[in-house]
C-alpha positions in Angstrom: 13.4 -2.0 10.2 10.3 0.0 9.5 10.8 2.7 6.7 8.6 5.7 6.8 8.7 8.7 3.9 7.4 11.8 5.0 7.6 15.6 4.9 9.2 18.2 7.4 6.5 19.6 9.4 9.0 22.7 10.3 10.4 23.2 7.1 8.3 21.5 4.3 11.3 19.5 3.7 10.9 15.8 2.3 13.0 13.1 3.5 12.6 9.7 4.9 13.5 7.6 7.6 14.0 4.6 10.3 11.1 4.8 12.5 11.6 3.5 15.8 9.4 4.0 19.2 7.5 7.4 17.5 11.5 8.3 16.8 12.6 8.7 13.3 16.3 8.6 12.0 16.3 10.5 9.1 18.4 9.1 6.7 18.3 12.3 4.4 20.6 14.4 7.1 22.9 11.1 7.2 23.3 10.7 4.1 22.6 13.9 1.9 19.9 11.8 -0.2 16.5 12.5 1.0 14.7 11.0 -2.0 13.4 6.9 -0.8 12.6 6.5 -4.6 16.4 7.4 -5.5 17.6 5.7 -2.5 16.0 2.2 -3.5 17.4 2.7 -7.2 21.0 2.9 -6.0 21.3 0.5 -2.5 19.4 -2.1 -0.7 17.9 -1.0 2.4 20.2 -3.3 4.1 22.6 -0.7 3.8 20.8 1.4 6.4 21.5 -0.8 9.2 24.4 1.3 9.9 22.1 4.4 11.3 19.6 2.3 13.7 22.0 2.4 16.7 22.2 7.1 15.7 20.4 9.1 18.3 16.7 9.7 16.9 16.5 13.8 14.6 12.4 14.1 15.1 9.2 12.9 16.6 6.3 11.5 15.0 5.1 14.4 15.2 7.0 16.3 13.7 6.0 14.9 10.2 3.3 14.3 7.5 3.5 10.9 6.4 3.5 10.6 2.3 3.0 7.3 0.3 5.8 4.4 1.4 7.0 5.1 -2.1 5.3 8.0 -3.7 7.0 8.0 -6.9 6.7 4.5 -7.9 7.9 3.6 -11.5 4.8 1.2 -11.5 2.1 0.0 -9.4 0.3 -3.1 -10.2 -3.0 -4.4 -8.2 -3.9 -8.1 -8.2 -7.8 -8.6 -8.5 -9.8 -11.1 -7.4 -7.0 -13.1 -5.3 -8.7 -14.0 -1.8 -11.0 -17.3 -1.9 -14.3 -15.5 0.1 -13.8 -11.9 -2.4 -14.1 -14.7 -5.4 -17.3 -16.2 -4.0 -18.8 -13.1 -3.1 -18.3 -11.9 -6.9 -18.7 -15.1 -8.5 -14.8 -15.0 -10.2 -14.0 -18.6 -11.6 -11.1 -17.1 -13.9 -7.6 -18.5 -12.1 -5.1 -16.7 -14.3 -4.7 -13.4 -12.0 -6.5 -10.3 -12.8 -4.2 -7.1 -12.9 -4.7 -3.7 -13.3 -2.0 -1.0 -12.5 -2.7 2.4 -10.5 -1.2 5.7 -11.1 1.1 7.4 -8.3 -1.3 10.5 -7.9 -3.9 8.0 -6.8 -2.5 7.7 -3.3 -1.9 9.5 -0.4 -0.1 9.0 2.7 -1.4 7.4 6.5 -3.5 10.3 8.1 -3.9 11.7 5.2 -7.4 12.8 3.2 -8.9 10.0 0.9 -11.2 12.0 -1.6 -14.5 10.4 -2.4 -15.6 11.4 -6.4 -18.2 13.4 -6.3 -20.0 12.2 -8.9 -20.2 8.5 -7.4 -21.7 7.2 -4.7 -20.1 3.6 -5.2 -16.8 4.6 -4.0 -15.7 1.5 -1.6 -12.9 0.0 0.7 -10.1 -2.7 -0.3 -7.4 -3.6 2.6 -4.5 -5.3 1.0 -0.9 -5.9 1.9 1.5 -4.4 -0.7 5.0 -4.8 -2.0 8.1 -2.8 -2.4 10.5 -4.3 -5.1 14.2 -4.0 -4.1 16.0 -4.9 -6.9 15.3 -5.4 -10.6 13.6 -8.4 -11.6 12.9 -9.8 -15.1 12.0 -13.8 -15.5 12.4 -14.6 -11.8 11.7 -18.2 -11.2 8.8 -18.0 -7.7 11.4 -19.9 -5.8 13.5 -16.5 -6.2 11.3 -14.1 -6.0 10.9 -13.0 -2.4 14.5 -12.5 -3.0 13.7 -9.2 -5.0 11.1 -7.7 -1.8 12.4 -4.7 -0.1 9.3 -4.7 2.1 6.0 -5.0 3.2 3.1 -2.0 3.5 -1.0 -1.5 4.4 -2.7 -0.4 1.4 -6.2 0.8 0.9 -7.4 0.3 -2.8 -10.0 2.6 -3.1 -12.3 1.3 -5.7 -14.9 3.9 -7.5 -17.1 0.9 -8.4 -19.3 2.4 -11.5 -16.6 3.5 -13.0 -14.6 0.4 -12.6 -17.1 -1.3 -14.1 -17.2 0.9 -17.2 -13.5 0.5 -17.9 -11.7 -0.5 -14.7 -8.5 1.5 -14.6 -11.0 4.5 -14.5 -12.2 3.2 -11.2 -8.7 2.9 -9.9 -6.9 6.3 -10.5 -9.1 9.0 -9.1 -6.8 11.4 -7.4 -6.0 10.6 -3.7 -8.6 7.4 -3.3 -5.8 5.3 -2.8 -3.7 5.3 0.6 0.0 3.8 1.4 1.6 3.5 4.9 2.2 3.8 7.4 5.6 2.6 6.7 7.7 0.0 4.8 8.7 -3.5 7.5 11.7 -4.8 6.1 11.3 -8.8 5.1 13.0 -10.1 8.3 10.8 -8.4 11.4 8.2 -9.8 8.8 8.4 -14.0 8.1 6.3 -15.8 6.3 4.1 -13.2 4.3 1.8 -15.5 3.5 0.4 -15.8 6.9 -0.5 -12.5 8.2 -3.6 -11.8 9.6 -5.5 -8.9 7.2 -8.5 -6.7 8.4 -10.0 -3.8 7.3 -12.3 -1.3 9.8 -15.1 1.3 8.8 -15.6 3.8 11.6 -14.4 1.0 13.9 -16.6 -1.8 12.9 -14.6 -4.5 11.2 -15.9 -4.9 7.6 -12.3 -7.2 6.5 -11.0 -10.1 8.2 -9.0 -12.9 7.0 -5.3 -14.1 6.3 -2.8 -13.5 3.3 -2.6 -17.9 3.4 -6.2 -17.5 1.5 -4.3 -15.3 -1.4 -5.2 -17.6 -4.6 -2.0 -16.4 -6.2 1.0 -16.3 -3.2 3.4 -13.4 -3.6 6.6 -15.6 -5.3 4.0 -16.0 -8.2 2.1 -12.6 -8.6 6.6 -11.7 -9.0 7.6 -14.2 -11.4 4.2 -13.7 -13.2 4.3 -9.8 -13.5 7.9 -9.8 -14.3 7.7 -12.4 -17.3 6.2 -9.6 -19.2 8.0 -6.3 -18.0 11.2 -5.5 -15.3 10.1 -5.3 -11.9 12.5 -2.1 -10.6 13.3 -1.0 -7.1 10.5 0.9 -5.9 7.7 -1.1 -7.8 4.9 -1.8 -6.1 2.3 -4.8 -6.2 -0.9 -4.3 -4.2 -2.1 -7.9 -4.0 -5.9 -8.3 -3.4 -8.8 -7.8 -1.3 -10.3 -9.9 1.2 -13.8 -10.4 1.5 -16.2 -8.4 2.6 -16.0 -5.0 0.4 -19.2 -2.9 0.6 -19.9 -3.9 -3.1 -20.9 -7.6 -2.3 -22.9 -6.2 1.1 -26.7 -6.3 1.2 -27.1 -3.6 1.4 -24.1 -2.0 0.0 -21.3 -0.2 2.6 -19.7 2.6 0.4 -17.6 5.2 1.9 -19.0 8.8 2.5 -17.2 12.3 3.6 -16.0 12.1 7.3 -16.3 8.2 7.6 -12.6 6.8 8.7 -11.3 3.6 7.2 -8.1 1.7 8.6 -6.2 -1.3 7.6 -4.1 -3.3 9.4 -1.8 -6.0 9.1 0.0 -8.3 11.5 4.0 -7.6 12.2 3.3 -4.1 10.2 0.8 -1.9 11.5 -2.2 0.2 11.0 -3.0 2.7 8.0 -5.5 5.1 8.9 -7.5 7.5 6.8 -10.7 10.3 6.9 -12.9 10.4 4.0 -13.3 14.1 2.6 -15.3 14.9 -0.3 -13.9 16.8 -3.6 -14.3 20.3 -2.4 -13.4 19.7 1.6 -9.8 18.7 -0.2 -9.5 21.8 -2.3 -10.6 24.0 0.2 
């Protein structure tokens, strides 16, 4: 199944929903709970099987896509775990190299990403993410993918000089991060740790490789975040960059107002976003 969270174009509501063909079953009218966040803390998305054979409540586009999970409890990002990405920056740590990103840092697929206005380092990460399903808390790896509720496109949007001073900073900038376009369930999915990855800047393709060259595979980024704090349903874990960011470039690719960056992953999809600066946003 593919998930999708969105608002209402009509009435502003918020609900979410089986996507299917530009269809969308929206669970909220089948169910009375229109919340994904409280959804995931209560069932397994199994349970919405039941509604994929229901006649279709809206169109694509009839909505605004939000984040896959907008409300997440916690979102951790994995630095550094792609073999070219460590070359390019010279990384010869192997423990794995986390940082965690706030929930106001992201925004939806079509949405605006906001470059800082007072950088002119901000630059693009593709990366796959994960939706936790059910608590975890000293899950052995062989376990682990037991615990996935899904699969997403994220865009890490990485203010560079500020990372650099302290590197949360660079990570939490309102709306530089983007999550979508939906949630794939782990069975129209596989083997995650062979989907193809690529990132494209205004159509030129700037991120291309495989999630078999992650340095740390999914079951172990699990069992090693949740050694040290519970993994709940609607956690996420962003887990590293390919190659090819605009930071390693020479010379460097940032991101500038209007430019559009997409990422896309095999079996799931294609997130797609416009670059806006500070005041284009507010306005």
């Amino acid at each position: 199944m593919k998930i999708i969270n969105f608002i209402i174009n009509k009435t502003g509501a918020r609900s979410f929903g089986i996507y299917r063909h530009d269809d969308i079953i929206d669970i909220g009218r089948h169910t009375g709970c229109h919340d994904i966040n409280t959804f995931l803390s209560q069932h397994q998305l199994s349970d919405l099987s039941q509604y994929q054979s229901c006649s279709p409540d809206l169109k694509i586009n009839d909505i605004q896509f939000l984040p896959v999970i907008d409300r997440p409890g916690k979102i951790f990002g994995v630095g550094m775990n792609y073999a070219q990405k460590r070359k390019e920056f010279n990384e010869t740590e192997e423990a794995p190299t986390l940082f965690v990103r706030f929930a106001d840092s992201q925004v939806g697929h079509n949405d605006m990403i906001i470059k800082p206005a007072c950088s002119d380092q901000f630059d693009y990460e593709g990366e796959l993410a994960i939706i936790i399903g059910q608590t975890a808390r000293h899950i052995p790896e062989e376990q682990a993918l037991s615990c996935v509720a899904g699969y997403s496109c994220y865009m890490d949007g990485s203010v560079r000089d500020w990372q650099y001073k302290w590197y949360t900073a660079g990570k939490n900038w309102p709306a530089t991060g983007a999550f979508g376009p939906w949630l794939v369930t782990p069975d129209e999915i596989g083997d995650p740790q062979n989907l193809t990855i690529k990132t494209w800047l205004n159509d030129r393709l700037v991120q291309n490789d495989t999630t078999a060259n992650m340095l740390h595979s999914i079951p172990q980024m699990i069992a090693y975040i949740c050694t040290f704090t519970t993994l709940s349903p609607g956690d996420v874990i962003i887990t590293g960059s390919p190659g090819g960011v605009g930071k390693s470039r020479v010379p460097p690719l940032f991101l500038h107002e209007n430019d559009v960056i997409a990422v896309e992953i095999e079996k799931i999809g294609r997130l797609s976003n416009r670059v806006v600066g500070t005041l284009a946003r507010s306005a």
